[in-house]
C-alpha positions as protocol buffer text, in pm:
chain_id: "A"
residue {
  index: 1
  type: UNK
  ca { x: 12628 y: 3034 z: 7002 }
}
residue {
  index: 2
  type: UNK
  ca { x: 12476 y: 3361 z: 7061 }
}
residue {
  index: 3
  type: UNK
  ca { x: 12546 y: 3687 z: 6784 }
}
residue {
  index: 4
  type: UNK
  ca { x: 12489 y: 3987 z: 6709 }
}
residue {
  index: 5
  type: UNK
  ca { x: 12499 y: 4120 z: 6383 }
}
residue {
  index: 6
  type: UNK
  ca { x: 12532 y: 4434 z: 6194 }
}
residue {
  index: 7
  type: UNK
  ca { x: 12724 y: 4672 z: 5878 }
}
residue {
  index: 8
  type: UNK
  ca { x: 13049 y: 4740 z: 5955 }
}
residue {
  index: 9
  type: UNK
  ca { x: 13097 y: 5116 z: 6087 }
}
residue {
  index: 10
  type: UNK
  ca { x: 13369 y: 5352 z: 6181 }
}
residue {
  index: 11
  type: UNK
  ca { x: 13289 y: 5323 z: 6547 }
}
residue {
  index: 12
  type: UNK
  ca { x: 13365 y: 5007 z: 6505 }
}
residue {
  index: 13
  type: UNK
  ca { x: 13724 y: 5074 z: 6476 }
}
residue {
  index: 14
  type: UNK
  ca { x: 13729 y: 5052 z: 6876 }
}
residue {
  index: 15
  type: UNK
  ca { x: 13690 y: 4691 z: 6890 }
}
residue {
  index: 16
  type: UNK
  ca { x: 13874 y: 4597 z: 6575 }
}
residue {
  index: 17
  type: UNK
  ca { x: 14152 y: 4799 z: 6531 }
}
residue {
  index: 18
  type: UNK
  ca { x: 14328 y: 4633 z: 6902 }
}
residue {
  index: 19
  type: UNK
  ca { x: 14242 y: 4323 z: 6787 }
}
residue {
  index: 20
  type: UNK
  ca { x: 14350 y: 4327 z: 6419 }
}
residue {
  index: 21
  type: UNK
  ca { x: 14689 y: 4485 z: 6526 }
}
residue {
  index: 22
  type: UNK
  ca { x: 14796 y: 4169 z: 6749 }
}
residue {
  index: 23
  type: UNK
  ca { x: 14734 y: 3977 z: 6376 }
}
residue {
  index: 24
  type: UNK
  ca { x: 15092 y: 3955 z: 6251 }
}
residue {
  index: 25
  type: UNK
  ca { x: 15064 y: 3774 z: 5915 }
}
residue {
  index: 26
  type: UNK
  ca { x: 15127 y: 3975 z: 5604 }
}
residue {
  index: 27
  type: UNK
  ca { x: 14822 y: 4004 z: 5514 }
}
residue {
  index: 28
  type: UNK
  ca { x: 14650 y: 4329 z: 5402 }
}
residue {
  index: 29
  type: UNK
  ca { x: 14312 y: 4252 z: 5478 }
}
residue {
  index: 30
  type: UNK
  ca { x: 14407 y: 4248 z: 5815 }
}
residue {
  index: 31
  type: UNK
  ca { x: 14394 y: 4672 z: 5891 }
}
residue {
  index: 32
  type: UNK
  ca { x: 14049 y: 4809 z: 5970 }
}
residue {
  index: 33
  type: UNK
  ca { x: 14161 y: 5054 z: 5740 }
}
residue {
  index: 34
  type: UNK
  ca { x: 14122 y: 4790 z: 5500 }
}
residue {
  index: 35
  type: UNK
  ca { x: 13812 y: 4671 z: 5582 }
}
residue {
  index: 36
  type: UNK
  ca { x: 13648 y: 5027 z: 5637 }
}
residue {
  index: 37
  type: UNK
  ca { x: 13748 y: 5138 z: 5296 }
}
residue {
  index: 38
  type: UNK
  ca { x: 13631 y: 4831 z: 5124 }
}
residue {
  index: 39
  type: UNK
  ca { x: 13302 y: 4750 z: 5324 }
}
residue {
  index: 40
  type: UNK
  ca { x: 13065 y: 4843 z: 5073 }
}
residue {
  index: 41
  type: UNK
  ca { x: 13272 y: 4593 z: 4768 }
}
residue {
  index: 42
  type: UNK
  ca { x: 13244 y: 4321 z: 5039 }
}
residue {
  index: 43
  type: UNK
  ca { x: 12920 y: 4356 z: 5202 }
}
residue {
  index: 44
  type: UNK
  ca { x: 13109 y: 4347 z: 5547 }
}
residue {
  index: 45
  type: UNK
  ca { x: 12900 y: 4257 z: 5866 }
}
residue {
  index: 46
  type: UNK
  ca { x: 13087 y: 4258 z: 6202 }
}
residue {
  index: 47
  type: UNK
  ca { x: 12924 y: 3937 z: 6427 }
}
residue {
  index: 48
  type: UNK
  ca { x: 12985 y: 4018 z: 6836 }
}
residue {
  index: 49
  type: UNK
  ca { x: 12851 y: 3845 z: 7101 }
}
residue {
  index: 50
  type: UNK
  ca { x: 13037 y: 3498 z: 7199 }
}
residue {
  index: 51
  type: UNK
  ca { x: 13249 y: 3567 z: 6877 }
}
residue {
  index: 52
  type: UNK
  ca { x: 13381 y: 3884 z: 6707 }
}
residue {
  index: 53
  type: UNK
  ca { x: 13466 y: 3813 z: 6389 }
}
residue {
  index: 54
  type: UNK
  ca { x: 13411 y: 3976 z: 6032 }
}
residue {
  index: 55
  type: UNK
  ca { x: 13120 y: 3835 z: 5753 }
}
residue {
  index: 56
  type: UNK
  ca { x: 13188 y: 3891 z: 5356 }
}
residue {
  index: 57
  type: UNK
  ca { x: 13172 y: 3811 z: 5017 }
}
residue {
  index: 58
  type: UNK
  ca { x: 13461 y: 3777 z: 4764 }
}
residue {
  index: 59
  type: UNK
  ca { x: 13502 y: 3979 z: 4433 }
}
residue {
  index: 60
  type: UNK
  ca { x: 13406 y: 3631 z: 4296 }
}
residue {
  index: 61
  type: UNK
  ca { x: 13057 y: 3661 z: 4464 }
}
residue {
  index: 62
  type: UNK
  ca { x: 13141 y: 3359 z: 4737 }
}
residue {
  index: 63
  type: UNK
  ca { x: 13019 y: 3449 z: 5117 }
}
residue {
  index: 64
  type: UNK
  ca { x: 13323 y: 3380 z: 5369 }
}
residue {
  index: 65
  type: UNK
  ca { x: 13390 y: 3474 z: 5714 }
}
residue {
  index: 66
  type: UNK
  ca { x: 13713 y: 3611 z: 5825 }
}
residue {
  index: 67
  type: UNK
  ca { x: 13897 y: 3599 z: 6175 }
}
residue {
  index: 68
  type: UNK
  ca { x: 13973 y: 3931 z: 6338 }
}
residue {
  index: 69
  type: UNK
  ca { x: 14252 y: 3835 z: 6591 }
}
residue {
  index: 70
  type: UNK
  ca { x: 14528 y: 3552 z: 6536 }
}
residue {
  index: 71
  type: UNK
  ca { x: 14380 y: 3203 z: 6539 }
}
residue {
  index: 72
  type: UNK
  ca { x: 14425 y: 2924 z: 6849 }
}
residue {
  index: 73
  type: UNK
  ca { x: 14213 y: 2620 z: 6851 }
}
residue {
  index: 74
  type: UNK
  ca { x: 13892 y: 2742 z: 7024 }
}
residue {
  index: 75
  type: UNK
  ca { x: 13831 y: 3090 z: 6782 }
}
residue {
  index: 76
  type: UNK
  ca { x: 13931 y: 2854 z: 6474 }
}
residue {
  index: 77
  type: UNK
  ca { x: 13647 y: 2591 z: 6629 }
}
residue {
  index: 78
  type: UNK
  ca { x: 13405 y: 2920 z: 6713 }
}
residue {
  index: 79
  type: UNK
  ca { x: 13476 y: 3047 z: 6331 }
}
residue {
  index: 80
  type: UNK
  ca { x: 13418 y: 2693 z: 6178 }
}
residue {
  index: 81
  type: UNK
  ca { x: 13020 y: 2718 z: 6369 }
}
residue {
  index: 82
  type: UNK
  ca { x: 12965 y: 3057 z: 6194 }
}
residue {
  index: 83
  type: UNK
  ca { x: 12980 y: 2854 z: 5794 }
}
residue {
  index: 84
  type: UNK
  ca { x: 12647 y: 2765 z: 5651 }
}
residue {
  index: 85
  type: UNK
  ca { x: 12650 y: 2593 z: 5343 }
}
residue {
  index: 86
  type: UNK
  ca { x: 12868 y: 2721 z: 5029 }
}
residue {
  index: 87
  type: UNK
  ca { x: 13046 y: 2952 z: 5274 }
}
residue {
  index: 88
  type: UNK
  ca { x: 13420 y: 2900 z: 5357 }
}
residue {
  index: 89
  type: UNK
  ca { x: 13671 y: 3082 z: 5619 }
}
residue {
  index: 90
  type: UNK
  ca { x: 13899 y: 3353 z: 5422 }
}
residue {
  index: 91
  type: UNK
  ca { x: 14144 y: 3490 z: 5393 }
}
residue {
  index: 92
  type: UNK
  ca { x: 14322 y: 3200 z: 5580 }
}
residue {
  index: 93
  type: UNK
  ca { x: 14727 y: 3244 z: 5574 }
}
residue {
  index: 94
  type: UNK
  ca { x: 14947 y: 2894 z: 5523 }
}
residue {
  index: 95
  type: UNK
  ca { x: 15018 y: 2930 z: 5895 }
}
residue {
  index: 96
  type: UNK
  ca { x: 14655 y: 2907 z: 5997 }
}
residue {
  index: 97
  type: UNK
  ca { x: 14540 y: 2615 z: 5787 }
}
residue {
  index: 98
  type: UNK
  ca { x: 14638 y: 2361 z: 6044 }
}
residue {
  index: 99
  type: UNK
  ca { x: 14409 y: 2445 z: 6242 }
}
residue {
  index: 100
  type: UNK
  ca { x: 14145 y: 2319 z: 5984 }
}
residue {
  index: 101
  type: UNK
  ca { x: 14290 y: 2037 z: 5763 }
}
residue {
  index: 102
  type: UNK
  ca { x: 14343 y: 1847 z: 6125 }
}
residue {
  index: 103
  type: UNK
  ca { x: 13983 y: 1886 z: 6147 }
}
residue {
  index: 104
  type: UNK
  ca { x: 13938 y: 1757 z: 5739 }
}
residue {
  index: 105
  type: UNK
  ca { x: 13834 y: 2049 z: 5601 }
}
residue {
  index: 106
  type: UNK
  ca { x: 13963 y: 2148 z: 5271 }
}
residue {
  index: 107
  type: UNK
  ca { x: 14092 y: 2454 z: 5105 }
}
residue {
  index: 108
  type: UNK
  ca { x: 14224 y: 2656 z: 4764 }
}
residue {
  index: 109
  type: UNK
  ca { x: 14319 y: 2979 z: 4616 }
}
residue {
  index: 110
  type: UNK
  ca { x: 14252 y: 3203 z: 4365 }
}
residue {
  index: 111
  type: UNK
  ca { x: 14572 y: 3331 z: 4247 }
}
residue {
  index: 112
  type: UNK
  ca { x: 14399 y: 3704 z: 4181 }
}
residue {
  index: 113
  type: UNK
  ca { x: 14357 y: 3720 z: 4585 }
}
residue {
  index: 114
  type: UNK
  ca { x: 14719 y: 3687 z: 4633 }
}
residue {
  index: 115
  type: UNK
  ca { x: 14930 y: 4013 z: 4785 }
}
residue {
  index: 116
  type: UNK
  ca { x: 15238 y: 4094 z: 4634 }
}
residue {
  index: 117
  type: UNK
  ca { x: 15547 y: 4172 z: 4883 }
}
residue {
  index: 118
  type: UNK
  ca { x: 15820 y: 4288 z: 4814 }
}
residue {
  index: 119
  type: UNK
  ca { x: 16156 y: 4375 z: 4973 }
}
residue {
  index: 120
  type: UNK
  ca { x: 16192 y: 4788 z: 5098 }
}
residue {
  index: 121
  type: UNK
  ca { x: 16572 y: 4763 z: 4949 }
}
residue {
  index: 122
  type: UNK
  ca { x: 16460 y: 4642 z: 4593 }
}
residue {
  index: 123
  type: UNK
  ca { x: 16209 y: 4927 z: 4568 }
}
residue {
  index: 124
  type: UNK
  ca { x: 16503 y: 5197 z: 4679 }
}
residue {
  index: 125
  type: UNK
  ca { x: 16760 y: 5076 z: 4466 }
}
residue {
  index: 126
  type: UNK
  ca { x: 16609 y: 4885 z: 4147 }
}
residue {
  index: 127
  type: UNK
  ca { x: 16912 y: 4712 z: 4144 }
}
residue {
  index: 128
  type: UNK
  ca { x: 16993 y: 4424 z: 3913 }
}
residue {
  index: 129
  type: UNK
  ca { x: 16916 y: 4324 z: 3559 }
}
residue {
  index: 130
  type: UNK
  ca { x: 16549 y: 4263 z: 3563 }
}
residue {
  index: 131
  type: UNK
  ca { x: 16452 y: 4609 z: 3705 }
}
residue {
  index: 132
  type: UNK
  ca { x: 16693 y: 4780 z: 3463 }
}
residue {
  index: 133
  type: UNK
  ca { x: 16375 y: 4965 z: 3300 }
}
residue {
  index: 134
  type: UNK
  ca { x: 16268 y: 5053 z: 3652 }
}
residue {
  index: 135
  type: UNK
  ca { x: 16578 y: 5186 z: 3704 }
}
residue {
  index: 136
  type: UNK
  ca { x: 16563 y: 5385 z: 3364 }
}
residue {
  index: 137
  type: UNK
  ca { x: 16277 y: 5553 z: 3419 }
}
residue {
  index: 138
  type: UNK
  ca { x: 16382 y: 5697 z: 3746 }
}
residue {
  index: 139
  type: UNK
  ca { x: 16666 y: 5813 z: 3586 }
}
residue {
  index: 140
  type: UNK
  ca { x: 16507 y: 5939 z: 3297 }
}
residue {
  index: 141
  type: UNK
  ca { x: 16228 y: 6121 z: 3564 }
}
residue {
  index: 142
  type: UNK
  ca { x: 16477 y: 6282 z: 3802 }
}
residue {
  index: 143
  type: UNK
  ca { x: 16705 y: 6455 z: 3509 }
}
residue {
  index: 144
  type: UNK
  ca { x: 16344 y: 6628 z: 3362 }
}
residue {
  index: 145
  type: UNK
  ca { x: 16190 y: 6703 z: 3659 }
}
residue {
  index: 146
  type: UNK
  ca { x: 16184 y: 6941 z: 3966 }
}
residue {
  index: 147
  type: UNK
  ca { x: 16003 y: 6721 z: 4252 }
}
residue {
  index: 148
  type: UNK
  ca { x: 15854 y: 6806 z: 4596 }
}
residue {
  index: 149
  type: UNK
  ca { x: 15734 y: 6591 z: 4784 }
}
residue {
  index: 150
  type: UNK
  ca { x: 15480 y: 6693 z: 5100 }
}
residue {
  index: 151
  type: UNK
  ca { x: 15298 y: 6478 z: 5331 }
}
residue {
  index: 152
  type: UNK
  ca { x: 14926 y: 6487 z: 5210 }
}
residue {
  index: 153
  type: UNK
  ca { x: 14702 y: 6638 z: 5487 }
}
residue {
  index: 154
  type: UNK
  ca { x: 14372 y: 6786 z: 5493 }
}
residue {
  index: 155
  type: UNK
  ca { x: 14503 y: 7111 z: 5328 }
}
residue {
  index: 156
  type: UNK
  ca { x: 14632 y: 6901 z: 5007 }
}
residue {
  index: 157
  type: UNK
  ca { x: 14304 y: 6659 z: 4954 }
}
residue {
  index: 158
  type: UNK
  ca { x: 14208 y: 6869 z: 4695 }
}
residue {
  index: 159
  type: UNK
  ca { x: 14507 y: 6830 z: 4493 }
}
residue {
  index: 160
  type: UNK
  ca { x: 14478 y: 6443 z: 4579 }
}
residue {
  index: 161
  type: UNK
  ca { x: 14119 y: 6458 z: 4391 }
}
residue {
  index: 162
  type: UNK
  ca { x: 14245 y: 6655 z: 4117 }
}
residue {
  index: 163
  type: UNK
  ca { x: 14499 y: 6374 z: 4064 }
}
residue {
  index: 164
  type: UNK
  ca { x: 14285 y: 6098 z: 4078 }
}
residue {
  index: 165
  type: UNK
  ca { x: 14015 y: 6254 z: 3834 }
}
residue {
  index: 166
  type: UNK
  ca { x: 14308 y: 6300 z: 3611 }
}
residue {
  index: 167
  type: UNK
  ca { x: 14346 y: 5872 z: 3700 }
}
residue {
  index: 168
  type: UNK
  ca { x: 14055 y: 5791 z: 3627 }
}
residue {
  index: 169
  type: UNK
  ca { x: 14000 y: 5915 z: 3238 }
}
residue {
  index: 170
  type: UNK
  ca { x: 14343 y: 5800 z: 3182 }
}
residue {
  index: 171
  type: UNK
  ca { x: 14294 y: 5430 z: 3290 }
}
residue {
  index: 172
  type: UNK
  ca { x: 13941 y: 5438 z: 3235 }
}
residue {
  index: 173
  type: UNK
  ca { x: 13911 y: 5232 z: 3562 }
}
residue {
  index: 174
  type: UNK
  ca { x: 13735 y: 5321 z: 3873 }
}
residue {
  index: 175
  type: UNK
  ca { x: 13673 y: 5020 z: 4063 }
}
residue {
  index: 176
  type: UNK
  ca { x: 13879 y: 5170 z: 4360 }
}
residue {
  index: 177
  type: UNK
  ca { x: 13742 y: 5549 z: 4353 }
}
residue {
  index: 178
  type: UNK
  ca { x: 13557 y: 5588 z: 4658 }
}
residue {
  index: 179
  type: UNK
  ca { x: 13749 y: 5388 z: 4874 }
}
residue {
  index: 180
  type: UNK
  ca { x: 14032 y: 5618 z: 4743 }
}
residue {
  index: 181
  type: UNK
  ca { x: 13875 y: 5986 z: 4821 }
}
residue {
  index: 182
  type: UNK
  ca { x: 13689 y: 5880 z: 5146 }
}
residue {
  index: 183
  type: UNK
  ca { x: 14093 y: 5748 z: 5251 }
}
residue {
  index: 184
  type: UNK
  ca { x: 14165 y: 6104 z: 5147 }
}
residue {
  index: 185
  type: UNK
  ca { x: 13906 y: 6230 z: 5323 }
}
residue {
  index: 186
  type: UNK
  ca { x: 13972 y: 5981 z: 5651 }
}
residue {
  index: 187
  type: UNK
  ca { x: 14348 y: 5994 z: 5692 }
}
residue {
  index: 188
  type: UNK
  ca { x: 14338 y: 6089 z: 6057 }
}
residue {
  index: 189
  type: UNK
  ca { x: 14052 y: 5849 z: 6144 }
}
residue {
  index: 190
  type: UNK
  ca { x: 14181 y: 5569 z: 5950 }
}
residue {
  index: 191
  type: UNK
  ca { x: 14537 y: 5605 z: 6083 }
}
residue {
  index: 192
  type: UNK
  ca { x: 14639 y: 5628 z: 5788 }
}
residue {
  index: 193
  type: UNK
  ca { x: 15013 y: 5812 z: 5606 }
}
residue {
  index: 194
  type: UNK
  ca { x: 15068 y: 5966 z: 5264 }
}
residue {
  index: 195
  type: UNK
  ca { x: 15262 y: 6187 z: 5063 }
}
residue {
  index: 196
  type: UNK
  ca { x: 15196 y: 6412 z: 4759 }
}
residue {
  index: 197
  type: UNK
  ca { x: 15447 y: 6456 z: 4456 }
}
residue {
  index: 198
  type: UNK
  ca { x: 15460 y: 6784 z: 4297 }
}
residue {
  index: 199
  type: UNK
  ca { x: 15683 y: 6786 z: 3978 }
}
residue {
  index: 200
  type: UNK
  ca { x: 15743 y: 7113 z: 3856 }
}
residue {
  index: 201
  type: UNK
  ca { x: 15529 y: 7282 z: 4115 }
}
residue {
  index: 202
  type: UNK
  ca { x: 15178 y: 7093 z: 4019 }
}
residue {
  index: 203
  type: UNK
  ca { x: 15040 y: 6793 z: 4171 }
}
residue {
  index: 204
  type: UNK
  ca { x: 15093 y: 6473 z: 3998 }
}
residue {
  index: 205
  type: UNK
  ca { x: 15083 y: 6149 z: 4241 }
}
residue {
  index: 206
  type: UNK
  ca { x: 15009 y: 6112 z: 4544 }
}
residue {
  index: 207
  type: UNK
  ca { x: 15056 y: 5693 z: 4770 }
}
residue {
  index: 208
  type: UNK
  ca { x: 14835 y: 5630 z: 5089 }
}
residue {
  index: 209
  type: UNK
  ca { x: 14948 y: 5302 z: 5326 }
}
residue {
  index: 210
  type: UNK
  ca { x: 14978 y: 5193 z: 5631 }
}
residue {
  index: 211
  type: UNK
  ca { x: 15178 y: 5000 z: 5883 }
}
residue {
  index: 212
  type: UNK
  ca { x: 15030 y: 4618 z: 5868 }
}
residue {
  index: 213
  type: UNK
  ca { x: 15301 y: 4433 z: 6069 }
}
residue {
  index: 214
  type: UNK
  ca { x: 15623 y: 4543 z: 6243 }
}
residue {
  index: 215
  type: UNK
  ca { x: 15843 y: 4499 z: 5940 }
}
residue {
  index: 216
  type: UNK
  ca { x: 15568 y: 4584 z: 5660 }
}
residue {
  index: 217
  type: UNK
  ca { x: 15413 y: 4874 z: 5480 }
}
residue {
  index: 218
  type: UNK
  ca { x: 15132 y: 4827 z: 5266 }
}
residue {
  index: 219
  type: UNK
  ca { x: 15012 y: 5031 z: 5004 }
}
residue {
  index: 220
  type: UNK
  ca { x: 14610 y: 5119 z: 4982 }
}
residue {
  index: 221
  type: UNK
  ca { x: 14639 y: 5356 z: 4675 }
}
residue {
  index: 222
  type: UNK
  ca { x: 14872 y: 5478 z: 4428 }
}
residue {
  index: 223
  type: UNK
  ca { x: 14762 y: 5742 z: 4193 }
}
residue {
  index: 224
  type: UNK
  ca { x: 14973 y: 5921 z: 3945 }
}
residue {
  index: 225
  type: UNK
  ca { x: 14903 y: 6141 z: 3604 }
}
residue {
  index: 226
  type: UNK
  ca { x: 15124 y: 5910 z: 3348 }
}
residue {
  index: 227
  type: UNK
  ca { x: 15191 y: 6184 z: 3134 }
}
residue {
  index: 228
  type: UNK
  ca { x: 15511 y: 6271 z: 3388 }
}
residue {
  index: 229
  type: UNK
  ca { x: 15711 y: 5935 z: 3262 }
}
residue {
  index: 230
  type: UNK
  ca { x: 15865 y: 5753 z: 3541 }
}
residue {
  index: 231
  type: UNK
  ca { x: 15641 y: 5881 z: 3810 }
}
residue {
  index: 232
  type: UNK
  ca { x: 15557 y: 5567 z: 3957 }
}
residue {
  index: 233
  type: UNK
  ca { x: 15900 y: 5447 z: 3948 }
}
residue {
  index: 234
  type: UNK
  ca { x: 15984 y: 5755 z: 4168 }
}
residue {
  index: 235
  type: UNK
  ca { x: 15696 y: 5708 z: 4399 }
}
residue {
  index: 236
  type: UNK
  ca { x: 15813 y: 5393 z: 4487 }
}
residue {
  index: 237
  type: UNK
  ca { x: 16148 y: 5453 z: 4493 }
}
residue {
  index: 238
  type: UNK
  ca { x: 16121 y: 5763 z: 4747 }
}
residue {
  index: 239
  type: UNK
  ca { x: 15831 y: 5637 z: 4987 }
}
residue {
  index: 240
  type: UNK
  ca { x: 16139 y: 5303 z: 5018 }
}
residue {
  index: 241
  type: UNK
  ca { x: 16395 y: 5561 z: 5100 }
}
residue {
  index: 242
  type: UNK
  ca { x: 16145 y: 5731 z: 5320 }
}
residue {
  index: 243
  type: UNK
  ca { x: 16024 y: 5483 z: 5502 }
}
residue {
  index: 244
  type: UNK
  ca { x: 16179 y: 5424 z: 5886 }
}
residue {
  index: 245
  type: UNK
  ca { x: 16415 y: 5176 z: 5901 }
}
residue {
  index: 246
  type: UNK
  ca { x: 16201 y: 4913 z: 6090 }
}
residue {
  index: 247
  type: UNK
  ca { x: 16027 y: 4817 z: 5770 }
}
residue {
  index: 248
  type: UNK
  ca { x: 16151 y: 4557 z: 5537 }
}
residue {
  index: 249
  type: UNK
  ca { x: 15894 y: 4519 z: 5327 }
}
residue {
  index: 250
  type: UNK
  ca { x: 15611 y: 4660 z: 5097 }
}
residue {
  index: 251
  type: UNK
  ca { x: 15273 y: 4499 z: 5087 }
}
residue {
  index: 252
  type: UNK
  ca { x: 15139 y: 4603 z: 4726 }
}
residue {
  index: 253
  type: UNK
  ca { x: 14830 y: 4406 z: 4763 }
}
residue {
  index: 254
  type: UNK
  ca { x: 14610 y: 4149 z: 4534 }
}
residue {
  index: 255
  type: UNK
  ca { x: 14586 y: 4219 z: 4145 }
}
residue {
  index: 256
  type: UNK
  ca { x: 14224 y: 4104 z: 4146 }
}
residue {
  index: 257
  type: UNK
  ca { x: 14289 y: 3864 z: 3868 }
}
residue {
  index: 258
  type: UNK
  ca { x: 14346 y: 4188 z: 3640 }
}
residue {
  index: 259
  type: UNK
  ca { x: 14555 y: 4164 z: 3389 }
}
residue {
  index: 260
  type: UNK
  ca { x: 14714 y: 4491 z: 3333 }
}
residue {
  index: 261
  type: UNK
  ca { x: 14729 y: 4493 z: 3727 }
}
residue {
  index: 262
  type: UNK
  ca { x: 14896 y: 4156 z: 3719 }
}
residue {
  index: 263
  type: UNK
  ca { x: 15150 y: 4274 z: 3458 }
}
residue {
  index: 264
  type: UNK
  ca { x: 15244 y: 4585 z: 3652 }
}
residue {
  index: 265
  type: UNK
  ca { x: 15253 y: 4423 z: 3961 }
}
residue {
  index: 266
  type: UNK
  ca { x: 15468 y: 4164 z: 3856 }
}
residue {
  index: 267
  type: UNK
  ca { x: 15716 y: 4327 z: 3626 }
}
residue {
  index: 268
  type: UNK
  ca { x: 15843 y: 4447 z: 3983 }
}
residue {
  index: 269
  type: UNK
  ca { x: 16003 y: 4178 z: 4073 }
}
residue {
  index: 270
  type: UNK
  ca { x: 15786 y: 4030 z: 4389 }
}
residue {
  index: 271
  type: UNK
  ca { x: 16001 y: 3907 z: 4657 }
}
residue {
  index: 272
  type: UNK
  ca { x: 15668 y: 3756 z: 4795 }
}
residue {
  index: 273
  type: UNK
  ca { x: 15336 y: 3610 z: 4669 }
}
residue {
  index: 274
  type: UNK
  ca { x: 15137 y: 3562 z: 4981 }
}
residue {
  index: 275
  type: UNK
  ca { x: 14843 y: 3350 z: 4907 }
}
residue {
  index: 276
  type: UNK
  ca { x: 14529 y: 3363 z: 5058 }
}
residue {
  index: 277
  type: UNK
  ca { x: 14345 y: 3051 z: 5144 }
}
residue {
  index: 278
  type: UNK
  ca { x: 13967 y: 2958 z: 5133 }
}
residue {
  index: 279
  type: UNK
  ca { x: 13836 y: 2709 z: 5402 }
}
residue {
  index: 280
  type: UNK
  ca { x: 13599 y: 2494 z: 5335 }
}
residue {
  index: 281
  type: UNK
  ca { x: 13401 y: 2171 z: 5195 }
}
residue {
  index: 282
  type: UNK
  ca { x: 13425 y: 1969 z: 5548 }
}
residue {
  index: 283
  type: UNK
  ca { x: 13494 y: 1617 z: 5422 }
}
residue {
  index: 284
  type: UNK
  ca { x: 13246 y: 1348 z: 5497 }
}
C-alpha cells in the first residue's frame, strides 16, 4: 500500500474537515478542530496516498492510528495494514468494533479516554435532586451578579487571555494552555463558536465548542476566574439555553484519568459515558 506521510497542518483542514464531518459518532476527536489544537500532545501525522487516515500516540504514550471518515469493511481492512507491532486502531466507537472482532482482533479501554455527554435540557434546568447544588449556585450567582454575555471575537481575545492567565495560577494546571489561546487566536479558521461572560462589567469566563454531530455540541475549553462563585454553573446553564434547538446534547469530553477533572465532570450528572476503544493484539 503506497503513503505518504507528514505533521498534521492547517491546510490540511481541506481534506479532513469534509471527511470528518460525514463521521457521526459522538465522538470528540472526530473535529479537525480537535485534532489541530491537540497535534503537538499527540504527535499527529496525516498518511494520504491509497489511505487518508490520521497517526498518534495516546496520553499513555501508546502509538495508534485513527480513521478519518466512518468505517465500511475495505477502510477498516486498509486501517488494520497501517498497525506495526504494539500499535492498535483508536479511538474505535462500540459501533465500529465489528468490523474488527469478526476479524479476531481484540480491544479495551481506558476509562480516562471516555467523553462525557450529557443531555442540553439537564444543563438548562439542573433539575432534580442530585444537581440541587448546581442549581444553588446559579441561584446564588444570578442574585450577586450583573452578567453580559458577548460572543468572543477577535476584538475580545485579549480579555479571553486575561481570563485564562487568571486560570492558570488558580488551578495551577496548564496542560491545555496553548491549545486554548491558539483556539482563541483561530476561531474563524477552526470554525469554531464562543462566548465571553462579563459579570459586573469585567471579564470572567469565557466556553469555546463546536458542532460535532447534528444533535451535539462539544465543549473544547471552559475557563472561568472561581472567585465569581457559581460561574461555571452559569456558563453552562446559558450556552444550554443558547444553544439552537437542533442540539440535544453536550459533549464535555475525556477527564484524562484526572481526578479533580473526573470529580467535576461527574458530579454533573452524565447522561452519557462514551467509551473509546483500542484495537488491537490480532489473535493467533
Amino acid at each position: 500500500m503506497a503513503i505518504n506521510e507528514q505533521s498534521l497542518e492547517l491546510s490540511h483542514k481541506l481534506l479532513l474537515q469534509p471527511l470528518l464531518q460525514k463521521v457521526t459518532i459522538p465522538i470528540s476527536e472526530y473535529s479537525f478542530a480537535n485534532l489541530y489544537l491537540f497535534r503537538s500532545v499527540h504527535q499527529y501525522i496525516l498518511i494520504t496516498g491509497d489511505i487518508t487516515a490520521i497517526k498518534g500516540v495516546t496520553y499513555d504514550g501508546i502509538h495508534y492510528i485513527m480513521p478519518v471518515m466512518p468505517l465500511d469493511e475495505e477502510y477498516a481492512e486498509k486501517l488494520v495494514q497501517l498497525l506495526q507491532p504494539n500499535m492498535c486502531l483508536f479511538p474505535i466507537h462500540h459501533d465500529w468494533l465489528h468490523f474488527f472482532t469478526e476479524k479476531g482482533f481484540t480491544y479495551h479501554y481506558n476509562d480516562g479516554d471516555s467523553d462525557y455527554v450529557y443531555t442540553k435540557e439537564k444543563l438548562a434546568t439542573y433539575s432534580g435532586k442530585k444537581l440541587h447544588g448546581k442549581r444553588n449556585l446559579l441561584y446564588q450567582f444570578t442574585a450577586k451578579y450583573s452578567v453580559e454575555v458577548l460572543p468572543l471575537t477577535s476584538q475580545r481575545v485579549n480579555d479571553a487571555l486575561y481570563i485564562l492567565d487568571i486560570w492558570k495560577k488558580e488551578s495551577g494546571n496548564d496542560a491545555d494552555i496553548a491549545a486554548c489561546i491558539e483556539a482563541c487566536m483561530l476561531l474563524d479558521e477552526l470554525n469554531l463558536c464562543g462566548s465571553m461572560y462579563y459579570v459586573d462589567g469585567k471579564p470572567a469566563a469565557f466556553i469555546i465548542g463546536e458542532a460535532i454531530t447534528d444533535d451535539m455540541f462539544a465543549i473544547h475549553f471552559a475557563k472561568a476566574i472561581t472567585s465569581y462563585k457559581g460561574i461555571y454553573q452559569y456558563m453552562y446553564n446559558h450556552c444550554a439555553k443558547a444553544l439552537p434547538a437542533n442540539y440535544k446534547y453536550f459533549n464535555f469530553e475525556q477527564d484524562l484519568g484526572l481526578e479533580p477533572l473526573r470529580f467535576a465532570k461527574r458530579s454533573y450528572q452524565p447522561d452519557m459515558i462514551v467509551t473509546k476503544y483500542r484495537v488491537s493484539a490480532l489473535i493467533q
